[in-house]
Backbone bond lengths (Angstrom), bond angles and torsions (degrees), N, CA, C in turn:
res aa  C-N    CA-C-N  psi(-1)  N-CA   C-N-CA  omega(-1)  CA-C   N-CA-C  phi
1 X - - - 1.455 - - 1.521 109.63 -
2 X 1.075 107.73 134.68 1.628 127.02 174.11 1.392 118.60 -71.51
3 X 1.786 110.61 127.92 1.715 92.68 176.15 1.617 132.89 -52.36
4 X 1.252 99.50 -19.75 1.797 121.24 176.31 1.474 103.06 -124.53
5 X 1.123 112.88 131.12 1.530 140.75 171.52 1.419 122.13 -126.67
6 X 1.371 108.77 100.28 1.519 104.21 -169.40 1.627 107.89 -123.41
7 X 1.402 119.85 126.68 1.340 138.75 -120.72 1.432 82.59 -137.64
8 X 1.235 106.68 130.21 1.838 123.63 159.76 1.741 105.27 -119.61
9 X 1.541 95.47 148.54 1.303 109.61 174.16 1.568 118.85 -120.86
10 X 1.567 119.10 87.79 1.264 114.78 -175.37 1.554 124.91 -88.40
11 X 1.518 115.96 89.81 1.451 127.94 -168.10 1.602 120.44 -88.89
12 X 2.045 99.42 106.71 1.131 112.67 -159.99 0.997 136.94 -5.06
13 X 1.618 94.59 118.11 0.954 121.13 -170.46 1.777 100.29 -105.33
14 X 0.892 107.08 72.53 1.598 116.08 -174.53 1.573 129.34 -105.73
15 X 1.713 118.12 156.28 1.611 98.17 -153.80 1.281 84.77 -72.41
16 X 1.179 143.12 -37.15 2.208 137.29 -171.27 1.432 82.59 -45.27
17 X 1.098 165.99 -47.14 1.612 131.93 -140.61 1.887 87.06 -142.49
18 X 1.289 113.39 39.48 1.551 110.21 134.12 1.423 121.99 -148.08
19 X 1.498 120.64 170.07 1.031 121.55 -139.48 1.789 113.50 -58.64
20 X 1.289 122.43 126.79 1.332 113.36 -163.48 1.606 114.60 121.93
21 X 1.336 111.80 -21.51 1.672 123.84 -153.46 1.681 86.99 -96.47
22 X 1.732 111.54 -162.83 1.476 110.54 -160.19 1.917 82.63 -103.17
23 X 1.327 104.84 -32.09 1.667 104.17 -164.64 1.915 102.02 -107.56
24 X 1.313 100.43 37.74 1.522 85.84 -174.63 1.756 137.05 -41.71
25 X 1.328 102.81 152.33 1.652 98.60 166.45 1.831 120.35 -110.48
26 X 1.260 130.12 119.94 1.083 102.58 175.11 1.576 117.62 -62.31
27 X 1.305 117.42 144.00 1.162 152.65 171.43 1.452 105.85 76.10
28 X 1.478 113.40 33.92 1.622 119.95 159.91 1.446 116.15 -52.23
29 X 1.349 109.60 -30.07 1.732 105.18 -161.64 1.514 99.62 -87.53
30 X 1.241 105.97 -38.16 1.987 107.50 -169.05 2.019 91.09 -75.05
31 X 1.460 127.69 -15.74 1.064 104.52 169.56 1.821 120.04 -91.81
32 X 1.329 103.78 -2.35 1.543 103.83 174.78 1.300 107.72 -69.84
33 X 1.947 118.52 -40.09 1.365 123.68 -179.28 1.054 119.56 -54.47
34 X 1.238 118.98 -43.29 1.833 133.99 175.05 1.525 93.93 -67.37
35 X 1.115 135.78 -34.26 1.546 113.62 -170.64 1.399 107.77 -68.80
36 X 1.306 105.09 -39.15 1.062 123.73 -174.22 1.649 132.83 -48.38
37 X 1.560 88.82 -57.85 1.675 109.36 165.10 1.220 89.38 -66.40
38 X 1.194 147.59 -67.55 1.362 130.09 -156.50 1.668 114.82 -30.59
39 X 1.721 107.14 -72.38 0.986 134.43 -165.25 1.488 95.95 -54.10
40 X 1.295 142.83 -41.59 1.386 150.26 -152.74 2.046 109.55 -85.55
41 X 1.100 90.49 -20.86 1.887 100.60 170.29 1.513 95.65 -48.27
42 X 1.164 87.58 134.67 1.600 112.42 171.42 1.446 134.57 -98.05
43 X 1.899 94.83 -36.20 1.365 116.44 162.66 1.757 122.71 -47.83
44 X 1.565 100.20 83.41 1.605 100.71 -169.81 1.258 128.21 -47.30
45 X 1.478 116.43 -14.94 1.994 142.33 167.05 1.253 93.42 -63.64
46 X 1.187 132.40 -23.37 2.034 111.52 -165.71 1.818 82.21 -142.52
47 X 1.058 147.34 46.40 1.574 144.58 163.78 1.422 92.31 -110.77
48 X 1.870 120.39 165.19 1.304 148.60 148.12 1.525 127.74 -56.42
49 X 1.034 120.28 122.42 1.238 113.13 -169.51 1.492 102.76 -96.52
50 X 1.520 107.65 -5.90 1.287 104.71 -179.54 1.915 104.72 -166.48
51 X 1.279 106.14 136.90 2.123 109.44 -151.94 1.662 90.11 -133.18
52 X 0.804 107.50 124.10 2.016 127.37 -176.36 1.564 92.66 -123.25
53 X 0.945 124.27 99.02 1.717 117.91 129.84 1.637 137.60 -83.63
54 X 1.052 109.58 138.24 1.301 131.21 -177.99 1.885 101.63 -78.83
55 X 1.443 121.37 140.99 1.175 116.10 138.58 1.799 131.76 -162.87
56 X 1.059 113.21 138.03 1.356 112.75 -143.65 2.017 85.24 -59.85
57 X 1.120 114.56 173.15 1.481 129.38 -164.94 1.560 119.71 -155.83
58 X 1.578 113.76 23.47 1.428 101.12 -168.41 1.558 137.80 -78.94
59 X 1.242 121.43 156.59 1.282 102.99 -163.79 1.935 97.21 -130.00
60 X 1.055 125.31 -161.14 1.540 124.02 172.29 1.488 136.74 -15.21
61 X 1.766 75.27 -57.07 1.759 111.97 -144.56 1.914 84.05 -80.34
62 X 1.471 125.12 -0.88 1.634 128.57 171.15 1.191 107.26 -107.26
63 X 1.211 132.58 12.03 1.766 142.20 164.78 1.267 98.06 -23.61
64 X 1.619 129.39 -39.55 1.537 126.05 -151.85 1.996 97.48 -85.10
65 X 1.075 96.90 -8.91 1.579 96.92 -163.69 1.121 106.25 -100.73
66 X 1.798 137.26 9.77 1.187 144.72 154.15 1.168 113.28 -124.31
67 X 1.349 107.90 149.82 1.750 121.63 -173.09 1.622 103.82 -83.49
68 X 1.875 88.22 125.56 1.254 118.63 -179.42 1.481 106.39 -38.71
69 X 1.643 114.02 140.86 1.314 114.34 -178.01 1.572 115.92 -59.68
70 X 1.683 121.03 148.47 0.738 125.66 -165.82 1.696 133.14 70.88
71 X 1.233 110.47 4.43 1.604 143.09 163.97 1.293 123.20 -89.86
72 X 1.136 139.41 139.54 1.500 151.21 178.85 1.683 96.56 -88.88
73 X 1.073 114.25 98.16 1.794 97.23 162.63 1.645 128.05 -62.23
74 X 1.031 89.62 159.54 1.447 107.42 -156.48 1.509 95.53 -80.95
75 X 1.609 124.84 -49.55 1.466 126.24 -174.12 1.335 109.68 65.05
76 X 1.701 90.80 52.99 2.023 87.79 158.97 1.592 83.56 -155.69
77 X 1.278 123.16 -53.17 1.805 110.24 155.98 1.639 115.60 -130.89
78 X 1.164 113.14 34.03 1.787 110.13 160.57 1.811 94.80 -151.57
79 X 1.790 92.57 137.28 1.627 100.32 -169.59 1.373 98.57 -130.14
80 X 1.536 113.47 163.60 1.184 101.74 162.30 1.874 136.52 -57.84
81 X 1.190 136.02 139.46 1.264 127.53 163.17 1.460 98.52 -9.42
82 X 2.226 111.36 146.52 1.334 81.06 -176.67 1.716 59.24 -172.07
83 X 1.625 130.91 155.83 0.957 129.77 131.38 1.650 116.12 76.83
84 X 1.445 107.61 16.32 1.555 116.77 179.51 1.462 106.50 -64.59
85 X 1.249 103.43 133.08 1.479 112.40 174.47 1.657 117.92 -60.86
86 X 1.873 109.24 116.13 1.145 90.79 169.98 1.425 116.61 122.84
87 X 1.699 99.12 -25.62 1.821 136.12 152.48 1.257 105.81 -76.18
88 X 1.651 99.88 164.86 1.665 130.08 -166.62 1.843 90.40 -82.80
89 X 1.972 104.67 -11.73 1.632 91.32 -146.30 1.570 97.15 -101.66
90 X 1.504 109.47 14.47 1.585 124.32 177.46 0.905 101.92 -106.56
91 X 1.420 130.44 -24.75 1.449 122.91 -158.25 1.604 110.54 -76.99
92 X 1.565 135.37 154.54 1.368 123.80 154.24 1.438 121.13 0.50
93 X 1.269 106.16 169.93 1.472 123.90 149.44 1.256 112.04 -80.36
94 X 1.477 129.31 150.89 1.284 116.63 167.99 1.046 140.88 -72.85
95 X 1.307 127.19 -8.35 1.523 154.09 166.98 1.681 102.78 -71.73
96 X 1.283 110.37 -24.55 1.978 106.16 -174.90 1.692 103.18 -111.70
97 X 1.421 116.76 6.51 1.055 107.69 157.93 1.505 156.82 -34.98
98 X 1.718 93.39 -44.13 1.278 118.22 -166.80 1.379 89.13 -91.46
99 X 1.580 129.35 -55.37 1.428 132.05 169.37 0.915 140.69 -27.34
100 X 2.024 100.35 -74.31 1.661 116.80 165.28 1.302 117.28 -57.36
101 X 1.159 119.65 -39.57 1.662 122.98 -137.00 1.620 84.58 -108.11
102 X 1.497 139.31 30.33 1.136 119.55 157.52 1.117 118.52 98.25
103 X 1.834 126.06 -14.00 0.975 121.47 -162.52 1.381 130.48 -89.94
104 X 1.591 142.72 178.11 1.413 135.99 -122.56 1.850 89.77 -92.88
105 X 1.261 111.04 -2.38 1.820 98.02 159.71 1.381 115.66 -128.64
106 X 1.652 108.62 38.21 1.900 103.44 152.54 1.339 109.13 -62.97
107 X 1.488 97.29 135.20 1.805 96.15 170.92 1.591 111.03 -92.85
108 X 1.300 116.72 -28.12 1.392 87.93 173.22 2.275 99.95 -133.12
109 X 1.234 96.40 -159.20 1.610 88.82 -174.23 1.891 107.87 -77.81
110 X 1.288 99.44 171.96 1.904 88.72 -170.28 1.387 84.22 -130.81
111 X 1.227 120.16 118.52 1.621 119.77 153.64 1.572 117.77 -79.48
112 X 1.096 121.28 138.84 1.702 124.58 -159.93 1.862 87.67 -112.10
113 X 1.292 95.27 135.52 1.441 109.73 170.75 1.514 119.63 -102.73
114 X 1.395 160.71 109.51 1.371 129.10 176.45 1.716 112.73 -122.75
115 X 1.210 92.85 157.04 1.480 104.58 -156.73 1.391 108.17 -137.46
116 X 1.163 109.22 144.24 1.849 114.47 168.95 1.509 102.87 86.50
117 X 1.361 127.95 27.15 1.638 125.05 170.36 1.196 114.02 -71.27
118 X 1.305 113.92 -24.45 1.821 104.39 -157.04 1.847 75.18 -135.46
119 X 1.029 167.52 -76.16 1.308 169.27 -116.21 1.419 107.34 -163.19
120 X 1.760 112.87 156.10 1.367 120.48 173.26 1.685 103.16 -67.02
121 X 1.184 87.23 130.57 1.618 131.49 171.22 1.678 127.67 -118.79
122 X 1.729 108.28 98.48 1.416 119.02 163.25 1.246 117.90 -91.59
123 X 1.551 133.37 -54.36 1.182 105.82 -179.35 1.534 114.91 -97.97
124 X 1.251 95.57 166.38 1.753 105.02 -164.16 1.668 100.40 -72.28
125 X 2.029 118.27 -15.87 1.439 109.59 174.25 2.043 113.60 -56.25
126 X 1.570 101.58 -26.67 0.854 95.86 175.57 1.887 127.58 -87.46
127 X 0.960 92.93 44.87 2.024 104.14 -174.39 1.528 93.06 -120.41
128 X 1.188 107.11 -177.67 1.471 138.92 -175.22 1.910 108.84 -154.71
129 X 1.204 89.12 115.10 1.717 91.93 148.73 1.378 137.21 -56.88
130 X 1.074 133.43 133.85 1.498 137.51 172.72 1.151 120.15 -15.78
131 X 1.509 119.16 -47.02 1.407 122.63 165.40 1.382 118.55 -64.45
132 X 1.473 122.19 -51.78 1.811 116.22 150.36 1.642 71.19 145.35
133 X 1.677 136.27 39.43 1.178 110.06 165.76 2.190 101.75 -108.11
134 X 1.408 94.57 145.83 1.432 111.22 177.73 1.321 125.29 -62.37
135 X 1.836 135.27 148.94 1.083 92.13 -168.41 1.575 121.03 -82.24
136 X 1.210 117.73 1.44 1.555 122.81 170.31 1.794 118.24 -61.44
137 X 1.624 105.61 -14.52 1.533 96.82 165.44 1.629 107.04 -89.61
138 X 1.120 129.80 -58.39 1.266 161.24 153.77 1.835 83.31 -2.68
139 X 1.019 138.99 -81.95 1.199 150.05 162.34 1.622 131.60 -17.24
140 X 1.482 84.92 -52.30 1.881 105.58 179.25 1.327 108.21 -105.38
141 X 1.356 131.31 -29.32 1.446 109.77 142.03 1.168 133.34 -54.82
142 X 1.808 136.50 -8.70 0.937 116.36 -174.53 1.670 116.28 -120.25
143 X 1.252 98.92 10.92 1.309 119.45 165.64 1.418 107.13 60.72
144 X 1.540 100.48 59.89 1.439 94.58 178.40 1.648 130.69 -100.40
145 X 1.167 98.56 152.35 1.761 98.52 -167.35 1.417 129.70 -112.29
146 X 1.475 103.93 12.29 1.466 132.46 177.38 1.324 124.55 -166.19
147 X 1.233 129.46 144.38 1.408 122.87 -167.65 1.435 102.10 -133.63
148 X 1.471 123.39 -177.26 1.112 118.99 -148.38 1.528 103.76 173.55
149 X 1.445 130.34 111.35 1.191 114.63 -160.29 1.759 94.23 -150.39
150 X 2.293 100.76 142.10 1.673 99.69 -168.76 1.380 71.75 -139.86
151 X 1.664 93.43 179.64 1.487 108.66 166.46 1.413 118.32 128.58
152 X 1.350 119.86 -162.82 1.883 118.15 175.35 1.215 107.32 -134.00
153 X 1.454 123.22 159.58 0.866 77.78 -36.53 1.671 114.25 -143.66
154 X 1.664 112.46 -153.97 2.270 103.94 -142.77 1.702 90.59 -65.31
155 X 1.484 140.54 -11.98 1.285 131.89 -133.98 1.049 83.52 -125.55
156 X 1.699 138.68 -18.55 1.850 129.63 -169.70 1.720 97.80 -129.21
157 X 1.216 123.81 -82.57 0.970 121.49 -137.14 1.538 82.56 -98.75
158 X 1.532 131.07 -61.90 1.526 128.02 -168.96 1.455 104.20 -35.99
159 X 1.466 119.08 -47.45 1.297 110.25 -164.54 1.725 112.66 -73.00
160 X 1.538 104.73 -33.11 1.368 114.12 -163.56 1.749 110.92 -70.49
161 X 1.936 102.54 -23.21 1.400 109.24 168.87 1.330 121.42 -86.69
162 X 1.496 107.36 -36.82 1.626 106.17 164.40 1.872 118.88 -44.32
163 X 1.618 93.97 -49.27 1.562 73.70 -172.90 1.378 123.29 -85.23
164 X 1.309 118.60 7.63 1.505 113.38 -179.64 1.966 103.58 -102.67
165 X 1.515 101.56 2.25 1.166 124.21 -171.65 1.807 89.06 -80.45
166 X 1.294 126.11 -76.46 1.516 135.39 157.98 1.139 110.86 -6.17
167 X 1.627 118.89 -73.73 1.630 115.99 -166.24 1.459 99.54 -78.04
168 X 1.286 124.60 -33.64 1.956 98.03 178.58 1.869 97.57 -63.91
169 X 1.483 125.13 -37.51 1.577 95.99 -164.63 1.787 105.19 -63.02
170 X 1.419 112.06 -13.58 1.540 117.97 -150.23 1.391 76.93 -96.72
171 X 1.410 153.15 -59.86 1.532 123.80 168.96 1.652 128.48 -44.88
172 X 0.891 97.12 -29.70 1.732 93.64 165.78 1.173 135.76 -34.60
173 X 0.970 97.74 -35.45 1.570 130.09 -175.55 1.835 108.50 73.02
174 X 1.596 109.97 12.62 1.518 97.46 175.33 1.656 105.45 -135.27
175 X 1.434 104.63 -172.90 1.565 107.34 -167.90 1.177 113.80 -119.38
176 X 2.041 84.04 97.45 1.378 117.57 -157.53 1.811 93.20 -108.54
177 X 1.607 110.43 91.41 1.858 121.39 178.96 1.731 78.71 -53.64
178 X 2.061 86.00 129.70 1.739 111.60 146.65 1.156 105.37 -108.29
179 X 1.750 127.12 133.31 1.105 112.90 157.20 1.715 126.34 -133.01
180 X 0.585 151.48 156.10 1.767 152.23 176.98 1.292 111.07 -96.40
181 X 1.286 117.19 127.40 1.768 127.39 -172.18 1.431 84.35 -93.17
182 X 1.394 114.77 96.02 1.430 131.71 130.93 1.345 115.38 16.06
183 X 1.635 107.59 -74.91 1.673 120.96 -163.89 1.325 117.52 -95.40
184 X 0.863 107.92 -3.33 1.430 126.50 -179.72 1.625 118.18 -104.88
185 X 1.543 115.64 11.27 1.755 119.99 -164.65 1.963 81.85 -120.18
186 X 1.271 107.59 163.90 1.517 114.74 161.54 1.291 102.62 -150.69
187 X 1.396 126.37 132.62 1.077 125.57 175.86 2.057 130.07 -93.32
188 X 1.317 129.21 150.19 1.372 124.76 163.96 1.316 110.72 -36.14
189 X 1.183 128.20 -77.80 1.459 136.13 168.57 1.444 132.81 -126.20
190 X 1.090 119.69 127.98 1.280 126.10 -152.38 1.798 109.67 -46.47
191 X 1.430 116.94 -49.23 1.397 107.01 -179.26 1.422 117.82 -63.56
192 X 1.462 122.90 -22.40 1.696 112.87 -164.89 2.328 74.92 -101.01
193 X 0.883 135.76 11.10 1.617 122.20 156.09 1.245 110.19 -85.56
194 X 1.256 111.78 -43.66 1.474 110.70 -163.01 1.853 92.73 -72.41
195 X 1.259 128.89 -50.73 1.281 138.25 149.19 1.000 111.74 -1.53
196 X 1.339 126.04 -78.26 1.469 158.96 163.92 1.349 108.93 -16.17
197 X 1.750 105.36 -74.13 1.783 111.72 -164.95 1.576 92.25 -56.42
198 X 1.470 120.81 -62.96 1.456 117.12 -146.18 1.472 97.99 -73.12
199 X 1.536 127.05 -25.67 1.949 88.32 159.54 1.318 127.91 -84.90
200 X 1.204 127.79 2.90 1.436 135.47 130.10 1.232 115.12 -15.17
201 X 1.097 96.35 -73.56 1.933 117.26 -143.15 2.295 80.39 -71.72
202 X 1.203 114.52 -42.36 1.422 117.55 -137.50 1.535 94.64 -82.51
203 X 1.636 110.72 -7.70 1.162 128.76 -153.58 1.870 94.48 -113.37
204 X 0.799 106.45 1.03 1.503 127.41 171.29 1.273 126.97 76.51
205 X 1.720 103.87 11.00 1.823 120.23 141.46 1.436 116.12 -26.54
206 X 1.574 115.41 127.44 1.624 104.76 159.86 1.497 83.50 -93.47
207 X 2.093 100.02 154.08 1.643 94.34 143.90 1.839 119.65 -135.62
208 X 1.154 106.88 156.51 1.564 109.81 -130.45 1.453 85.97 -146.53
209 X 1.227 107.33 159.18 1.797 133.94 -171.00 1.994 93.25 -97.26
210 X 1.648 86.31 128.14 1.592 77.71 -173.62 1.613 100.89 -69.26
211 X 1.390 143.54 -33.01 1.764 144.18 149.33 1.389 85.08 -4.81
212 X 1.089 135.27 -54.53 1.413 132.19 -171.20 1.446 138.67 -53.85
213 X 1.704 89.33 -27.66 1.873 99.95 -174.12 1.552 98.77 -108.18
């Protein structure tokens, strides 16, 4: 373990919530690219020492979390089908393929988070890894000393992981900066994002230009 551990949280980034998908976001795709470049820095002084993605995973047994066929969802708690385990429309972006998914230019290791198997799931605290660890162990095993959080999106899930992101650094008992890359978030609709950042921010989120990290 490293005296500094600095930890990103990339929250699905999936083709359902970019443009093309069943739950799109505008400007999901120009934020997969930015994840992307992000992740692709080479400069080991400004890289992750440690990369968590989130991705939603639902299967049946979340029927309640999409609007009954032949229904318009409402999109505040029933969505369209979105993210079934097992679809092209869960999978990555295609740009984080080579990254996320393991491939021969990840720069560092990717722990996979999944969420929403058995019930609706926004923040990624509420997922489990493959092995069945949470991301609050995932976290404190890795002794991390900065956090760092992208993805879609800032108005559902970014916000819902940011803030449970806060109270694990605030159990820590140390002063462990959360922050949200600004340019790198896209929101459902612009007023409940903009919504979004400032209870972030009020919640004692910085948010910051990833140029920044």
């Amino acid at each position: 373990m490293t005296n500094s551990t600095r930890a990103l949280i990339v929250v699905d980034v999936q083709n359902d919530f970019c443009e093309g998908g069943s739950l799109a976001v505008e400007g999901g795709n120009k934020v997969a690219e930015g994840v992307a470049a992000l992740l692709s820095k080479t400069d080991p002084d400004r890289g992750y020492d440690l990369v968590i993605t989130t991705r939603d995973f639902h299967s049946e047994a979340t029927a309640d979390h999409f609007a009954p066929d032949g229904e318009q969802p409402n999109y505040t708690t029933t969505w369209p089908r979105h993210c079934m385990a097992g679809t092209t429309g869960a999978d990555y972006h295609p740009v984080l393929e080579n990254l996320i998914g393991g491939g021969p230019y990840a720069p560092v290791a990717i722990t996979e988070v999944l969420k929403g198997q058995t019930e609706a799931a926004y923040s990624g605290f509420e997922g489990r890894t493959r092995a069945g660890a949470t991301l609050n162990e995932v976290l404190d095993s890795s002794g991390v000393t900065s956090l760092d959080i992208c993805g879609l999106a800032t108005d559902y899930c970014v916000r819902a992981t940011t803030l449970d992101a806060l109270a694990w650094a605030a159990k820590t008992g140390s002063d462990i900066p959360v922050r949200v890359l600004g340019d790198l978030v896209a929101a459902v609709a612009p007023q409940s994002g903009a919504e979004a950042i400032d209870e972030m921010r009020d919640a004692g989120a910085e948010i910051v230009e990833s140029g920044r990290v």
